[in-house]
C-alpha positions in Angstrom: 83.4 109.2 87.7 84.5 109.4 84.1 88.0 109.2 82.9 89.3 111.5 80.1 92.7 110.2 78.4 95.1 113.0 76.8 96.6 111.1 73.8 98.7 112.8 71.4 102.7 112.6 70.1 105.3 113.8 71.8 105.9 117.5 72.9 102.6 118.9 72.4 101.8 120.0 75.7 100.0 117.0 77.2 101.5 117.0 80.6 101.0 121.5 81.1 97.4 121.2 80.0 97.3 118.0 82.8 99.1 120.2 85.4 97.1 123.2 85.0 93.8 121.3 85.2 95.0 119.1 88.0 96.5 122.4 89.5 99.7 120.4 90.9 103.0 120.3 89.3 102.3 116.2 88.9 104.1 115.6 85.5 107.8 116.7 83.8 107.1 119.5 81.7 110.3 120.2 79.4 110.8 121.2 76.1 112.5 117.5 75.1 110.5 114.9 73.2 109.6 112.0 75.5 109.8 113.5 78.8 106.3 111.8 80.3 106.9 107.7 79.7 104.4 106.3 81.9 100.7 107.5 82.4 100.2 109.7 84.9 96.4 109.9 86.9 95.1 112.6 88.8 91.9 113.5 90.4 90.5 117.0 89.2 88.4 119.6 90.4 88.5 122.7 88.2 86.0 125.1 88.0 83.2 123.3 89.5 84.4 120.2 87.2 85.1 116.8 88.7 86.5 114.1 87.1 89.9 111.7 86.1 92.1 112.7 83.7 95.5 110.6 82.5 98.5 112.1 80.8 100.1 109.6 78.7 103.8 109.4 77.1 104.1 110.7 73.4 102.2 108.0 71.1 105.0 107.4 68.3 102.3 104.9 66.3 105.5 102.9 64.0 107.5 102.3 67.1 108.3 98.6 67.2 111.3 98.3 70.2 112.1 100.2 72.9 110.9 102.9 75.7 108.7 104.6 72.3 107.2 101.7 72.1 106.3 100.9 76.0 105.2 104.7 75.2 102.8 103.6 72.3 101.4 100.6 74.8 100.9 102.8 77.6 98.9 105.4 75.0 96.6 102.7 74.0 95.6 101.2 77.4 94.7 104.4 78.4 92.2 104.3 75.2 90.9 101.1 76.3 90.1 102.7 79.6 88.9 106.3 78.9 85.3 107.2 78.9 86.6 110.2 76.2 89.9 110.9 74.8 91.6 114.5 74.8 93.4 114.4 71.1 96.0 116.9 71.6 97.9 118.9 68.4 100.5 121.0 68.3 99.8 124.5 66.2 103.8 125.1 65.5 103.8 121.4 63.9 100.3 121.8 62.0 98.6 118.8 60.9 101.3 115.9 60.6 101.4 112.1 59.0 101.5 111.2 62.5 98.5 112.8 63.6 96.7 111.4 61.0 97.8 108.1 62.2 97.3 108.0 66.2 93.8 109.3 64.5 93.1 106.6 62.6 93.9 104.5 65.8 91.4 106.5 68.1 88.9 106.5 65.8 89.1 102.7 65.8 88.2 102.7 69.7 84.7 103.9 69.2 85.1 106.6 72.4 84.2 110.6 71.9 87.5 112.2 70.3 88.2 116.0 71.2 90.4 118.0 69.2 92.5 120.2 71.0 95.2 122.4 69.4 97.5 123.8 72.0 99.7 127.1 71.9 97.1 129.4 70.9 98.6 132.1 72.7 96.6 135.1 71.4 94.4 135.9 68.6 96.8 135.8 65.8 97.3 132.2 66.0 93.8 131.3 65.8 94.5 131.2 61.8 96.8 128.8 62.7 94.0 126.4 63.8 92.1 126.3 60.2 94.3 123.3 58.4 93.5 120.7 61.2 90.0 120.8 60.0 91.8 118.4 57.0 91.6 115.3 59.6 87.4 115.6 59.2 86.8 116.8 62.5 83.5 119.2 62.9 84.9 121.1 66.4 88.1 121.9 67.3 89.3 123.6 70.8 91.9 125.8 70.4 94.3 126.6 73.5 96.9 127.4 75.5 98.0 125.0 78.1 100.4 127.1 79.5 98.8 130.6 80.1 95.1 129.2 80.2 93.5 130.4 77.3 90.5 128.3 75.9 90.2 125.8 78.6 87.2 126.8 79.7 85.5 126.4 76.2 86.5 123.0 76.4 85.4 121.9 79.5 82.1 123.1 78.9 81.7 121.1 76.0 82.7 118.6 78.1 80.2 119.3 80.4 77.2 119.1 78.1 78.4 116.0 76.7 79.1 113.9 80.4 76.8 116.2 82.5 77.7 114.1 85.5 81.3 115.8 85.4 79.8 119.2 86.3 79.8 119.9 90.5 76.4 120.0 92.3 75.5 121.4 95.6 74.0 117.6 96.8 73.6 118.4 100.3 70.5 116.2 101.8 70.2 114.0 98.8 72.6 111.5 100.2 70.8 108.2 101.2 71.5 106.4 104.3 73.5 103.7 103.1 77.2 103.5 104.2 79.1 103.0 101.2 82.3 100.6 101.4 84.8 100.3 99.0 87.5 97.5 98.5 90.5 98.6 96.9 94.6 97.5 96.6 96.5 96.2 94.0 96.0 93.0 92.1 95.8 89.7 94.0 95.8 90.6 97.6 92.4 89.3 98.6 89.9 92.2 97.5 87.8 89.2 95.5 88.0 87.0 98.4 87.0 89.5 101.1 84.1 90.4 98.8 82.4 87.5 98.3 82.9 86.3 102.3 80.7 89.4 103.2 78.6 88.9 100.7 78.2 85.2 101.6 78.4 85.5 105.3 76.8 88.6 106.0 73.4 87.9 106.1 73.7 87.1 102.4 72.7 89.1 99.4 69.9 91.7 99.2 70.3 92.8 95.7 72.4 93.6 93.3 72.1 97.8 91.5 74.2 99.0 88.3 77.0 101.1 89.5 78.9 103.1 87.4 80.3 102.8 84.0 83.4 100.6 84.3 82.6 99.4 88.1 80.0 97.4 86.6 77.8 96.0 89.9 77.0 97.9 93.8 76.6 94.9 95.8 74.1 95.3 98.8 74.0 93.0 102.1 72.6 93.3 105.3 74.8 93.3 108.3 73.1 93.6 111.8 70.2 95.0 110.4 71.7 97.5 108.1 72.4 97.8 105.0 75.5 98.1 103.4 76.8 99.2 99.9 79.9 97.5 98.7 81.8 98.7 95.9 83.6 96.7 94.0 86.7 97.8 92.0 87.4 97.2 88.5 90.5 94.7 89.1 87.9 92.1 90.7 85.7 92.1 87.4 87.8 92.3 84.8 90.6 89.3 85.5 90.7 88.6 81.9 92.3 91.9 81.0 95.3 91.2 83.4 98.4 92.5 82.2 101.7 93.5 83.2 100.3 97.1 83.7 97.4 96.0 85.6 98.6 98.1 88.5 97.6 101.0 86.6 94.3 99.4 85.9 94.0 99.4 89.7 94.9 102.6 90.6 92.4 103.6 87.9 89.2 101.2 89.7 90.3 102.5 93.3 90.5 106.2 92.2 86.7 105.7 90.7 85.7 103.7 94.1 86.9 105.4 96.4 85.3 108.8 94.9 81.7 106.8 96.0 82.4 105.5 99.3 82.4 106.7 102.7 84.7 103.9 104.5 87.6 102.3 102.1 89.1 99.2 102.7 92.9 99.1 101.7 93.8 95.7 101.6 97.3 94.8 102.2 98.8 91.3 101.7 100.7 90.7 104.7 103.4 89.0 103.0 104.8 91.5 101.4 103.3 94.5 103.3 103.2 97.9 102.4 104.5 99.1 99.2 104.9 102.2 97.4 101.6 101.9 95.3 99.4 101.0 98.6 100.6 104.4 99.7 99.8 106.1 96.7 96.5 104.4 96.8 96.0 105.4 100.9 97.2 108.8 99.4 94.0 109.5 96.9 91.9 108.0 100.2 93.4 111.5 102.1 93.0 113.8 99.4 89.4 112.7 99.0 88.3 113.3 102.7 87.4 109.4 103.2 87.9 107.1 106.0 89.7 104.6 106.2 90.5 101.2 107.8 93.8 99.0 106.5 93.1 95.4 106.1 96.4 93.2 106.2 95.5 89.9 104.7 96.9 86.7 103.9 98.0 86.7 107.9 97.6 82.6 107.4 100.6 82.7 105.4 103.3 84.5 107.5 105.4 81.8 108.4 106.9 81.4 112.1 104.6 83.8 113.8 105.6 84.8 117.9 103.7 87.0 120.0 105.3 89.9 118.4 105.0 89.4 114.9 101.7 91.1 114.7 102.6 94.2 116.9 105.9 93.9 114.8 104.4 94.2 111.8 101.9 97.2 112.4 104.0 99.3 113.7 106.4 98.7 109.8 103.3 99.8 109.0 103.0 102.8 110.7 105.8 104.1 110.0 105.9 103.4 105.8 102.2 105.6 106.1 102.9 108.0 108.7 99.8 110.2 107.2 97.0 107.6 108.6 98.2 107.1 112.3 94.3 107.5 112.3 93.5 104.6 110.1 92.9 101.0 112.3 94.7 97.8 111.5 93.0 94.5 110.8 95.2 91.8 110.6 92.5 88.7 108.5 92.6 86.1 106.6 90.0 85.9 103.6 90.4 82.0 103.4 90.0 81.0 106.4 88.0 83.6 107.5 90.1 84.6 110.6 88.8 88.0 112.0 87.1 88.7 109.0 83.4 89.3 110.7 85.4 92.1 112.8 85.7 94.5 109.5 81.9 95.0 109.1 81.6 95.9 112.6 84.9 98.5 112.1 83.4 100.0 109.5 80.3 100.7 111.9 82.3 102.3 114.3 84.5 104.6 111.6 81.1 105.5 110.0 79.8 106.6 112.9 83.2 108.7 113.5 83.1 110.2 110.1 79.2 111.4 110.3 79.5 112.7 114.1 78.9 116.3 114.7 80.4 118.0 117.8 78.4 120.8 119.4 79.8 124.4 119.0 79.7 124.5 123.2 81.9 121.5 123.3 84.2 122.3 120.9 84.8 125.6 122.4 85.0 124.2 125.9 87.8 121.4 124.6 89.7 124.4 122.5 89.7 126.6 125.6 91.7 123.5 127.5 93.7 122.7 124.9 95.0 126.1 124.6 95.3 126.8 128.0 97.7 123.8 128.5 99.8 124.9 125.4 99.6 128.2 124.1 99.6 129.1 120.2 102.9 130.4 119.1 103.8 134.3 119.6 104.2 136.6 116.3 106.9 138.6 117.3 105.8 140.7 120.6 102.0 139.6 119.5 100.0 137.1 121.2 98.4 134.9 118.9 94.7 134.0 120.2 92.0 131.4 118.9 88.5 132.9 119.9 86.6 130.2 119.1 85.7 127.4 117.0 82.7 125.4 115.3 81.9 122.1 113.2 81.2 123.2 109.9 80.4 119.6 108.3 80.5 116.3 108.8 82.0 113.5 106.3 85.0 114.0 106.9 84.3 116.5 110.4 85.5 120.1 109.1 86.0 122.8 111.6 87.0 126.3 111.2 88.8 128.0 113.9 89.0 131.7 114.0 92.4 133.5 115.7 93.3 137.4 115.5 96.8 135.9 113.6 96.2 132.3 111.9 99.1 132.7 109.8 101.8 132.7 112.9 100.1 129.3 113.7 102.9 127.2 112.5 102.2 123.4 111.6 103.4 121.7 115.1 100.5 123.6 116.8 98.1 123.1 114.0 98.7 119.1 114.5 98.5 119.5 118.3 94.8 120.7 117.9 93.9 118.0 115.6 95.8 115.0 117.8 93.6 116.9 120.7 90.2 117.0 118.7 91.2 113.0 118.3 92.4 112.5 122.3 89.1 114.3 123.2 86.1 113.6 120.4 87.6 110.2 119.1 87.1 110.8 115.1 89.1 107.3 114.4 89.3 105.9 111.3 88.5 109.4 109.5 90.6 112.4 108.4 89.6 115.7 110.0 89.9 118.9 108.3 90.1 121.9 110.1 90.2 125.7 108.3 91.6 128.9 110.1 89.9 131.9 109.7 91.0 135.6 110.8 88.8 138.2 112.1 87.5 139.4 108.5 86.5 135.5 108.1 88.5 135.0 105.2 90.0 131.5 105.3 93.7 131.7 105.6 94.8 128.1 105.4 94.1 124.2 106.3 95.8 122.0 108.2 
């Protein structure tokens, strides 16, 4: 999946041009200089366009000291990264010494450079756009981050450019293979784990190219199938360890986990679940994937009892609340302790992500469930469900039709789903399910 970088000084209108494209109020947007300090990642999906975009913090390109210059650094890693950078100019400001400067600097990176000049609000400020052409460059987007105007134009540039980025209908021409990916922050055991499959499960078939930046798709066989593992970047690349490789992981699991099917979040036992393993288990959710957690590094809690395990998963359970559907491994990649049992989990959650209920036994189930506890009453109204069906598979979708799916509040809507679990299983994977009204409009997902 390719990663654009929005790189520009301060106040130009990085972070609206990254909320309106990630369609989520994810970064500060205020009129002060300097707001957005730290680079900010988001998956998007806009107008049939998939791909990663980062925000960054204002690039001052003289600052020496200080948050400007933690700024500058965090400006230029995300250079270093990016497939393509977003050079973003401000039309009130016009063509300044400082653009001219974080120019020179991209243009020392070697990566595709776009030139996008924000508040074009209407027509008469297109003029406006002419004296940026001084910096050399033969296109230049003109737009407005905050109403919308031009972004389409620059996407499909975009598009022809990194063709991949543009959404396909690729129904039936996924292959068999279960995908696995091994994400988590730096130096919880993702390498280790890695090579023990790779070593122990009926070794090595091949190695493929994977993508840009993840550079290899190992293959082995386990039990006679064959299974893809996807490495992320932070395995690869230990030379380019920094005090900001976090963000290089978050950047490696985002792209891994957009290819899998099953992802691996492994957590190091000894310090268990922290705030970027959420965020991390977060982009798992919003991508539909399932997912197992891996605690590693069990060999090193210290003074273990017959509770410290149960102890410890249900800490776990309660910091991630969102994947009461995700198993618990509890290994250790260097000795090898209960490592073999991951393989065979991933199996079992494959088979629970890919399994399609029929329409007759999802009605029979919903008639039950329904019958034991009644969907909430609008008013004098009764609120019905009428039936149901499995839509897709990978995650399971399901879209339930009611004469009033908007007086459904959200405790019913997570009784069905914990009752699709209790009754069709569906561990290890997120389950979407869509409710319809009589016209068949979709009204909303839980």
């Amino acid at each position: 999946m390719k990663l654009f970088a929005l790189v520009g000084k301060p106040n130009v209108g990085k972070s609206t041009l990254f909320n309106r494209l990630a369609r989520k109020r994810l970064a500060i947007v205020d009129p002060k200089p300097g707001i957005t300090r730290d680079r900010n990642t988001a998956l998007i999906n806009y107008k049939g366009h998939n791909f990663i975009l980062m925000d960054t913090g204002g690039f001052e390109p003289d600052s020496k000291e200080g948050i400007p210059s933690k700024m500058r650094e965090q400006s230029q890693l995300a250079v270093e990264e990016a497939d393509a950078i977003i050079f973003m100019l401000d039309r009130v400001s016009g063509w300044t010494a400082q653009d001219q400067a974080i120019y020179e600097f991209l243009r020392c990176s070697s990566k595709p450079i776009y030139f996008v000049v924000n508040k074009i609000d209407g027509e008469g400020h297109e003029v406006d756009a002419a004296e940026f052409y001084e910096s050399g460059a033969q296109e230049i987007f003109t737009v407005s981050a905050a109403h919308g105007r031009g972004i389409t134009g620059l996407l499909e540039r975009l598009s022809e450019d990194f063709p991949e980025i543009v959404q396909s209908d690729q129904s039936g021409t996924k292959d068999d293979v279960m995908s696995v990916s091994i994400v988590g922050r730096p130096n919880v055991g993702k390498s280790s784990l890695t090579n023990y499959f790779l070593g122990e499960a009926k070794q090595i078939v091949h190695d493929a190219p994977g993508t840009t930046r993840d550079p290899v798709d190992n293959f082995c066989k386990y039990h006679g199938d064959t299974i893809r593992l996807i490495d992320t970047a932070g395995i690869r690349k230990k030379s380019r360890v920094s005090q900001l490789v976090d963000k290089y992981s978050m950047i490696a699991a985002i792209k891994s986990i957009e290819r899998s099917d099953v992802v691996l979040l492994v957590v190091d036992a000894t310090a268990g679940v922290v705030e970027q393993d959420a965020r991390i288990a977060g982009y798992v959710l919003e991508r539909g994937k399932a997912l197992i957690i891996i605690v590693n590094k069990w060999d090193l809690v210290p003074e273990k009892d017959s509770k410290t395990l149960e102890t410890m998963r249900q800490n776990i359970r309660d910091k991630v609340e969102f994947l009461s559907f995700a198993p618990i491994i509890f290994v250790s990649a260097k000795t090898g302790q209960r490592v073999p049992a991951i393989l065979e989990e991933c199996r079992k959650v494959y088979t629970q992500y890919t399994k399609r209920i029929q329409t007759s036994d999802v009605n029979k189930i919903l008639e039950s469930i329904t019958a034991r506890h009644t969907p909430p009453m609008d008013g004098r109204r009764k609120t019905k469900i009428y039936f149901g069906t499995q839509v897709a598979v990978a995650p399971p979708t399901f879209v339930l039709n009611s004469n009033n799916p908007s007086s459904i509040n959200t405790s019913y809507r997570r009784y069905v789903t914990n009752q699709f679990r209790h009754f069709f299983g569906f561990e290890g994977t997120p389950i979407k399910i869509f409710w319809r009204d009589k016209a068949n409009k979709s009204v909303s997902e839980e």
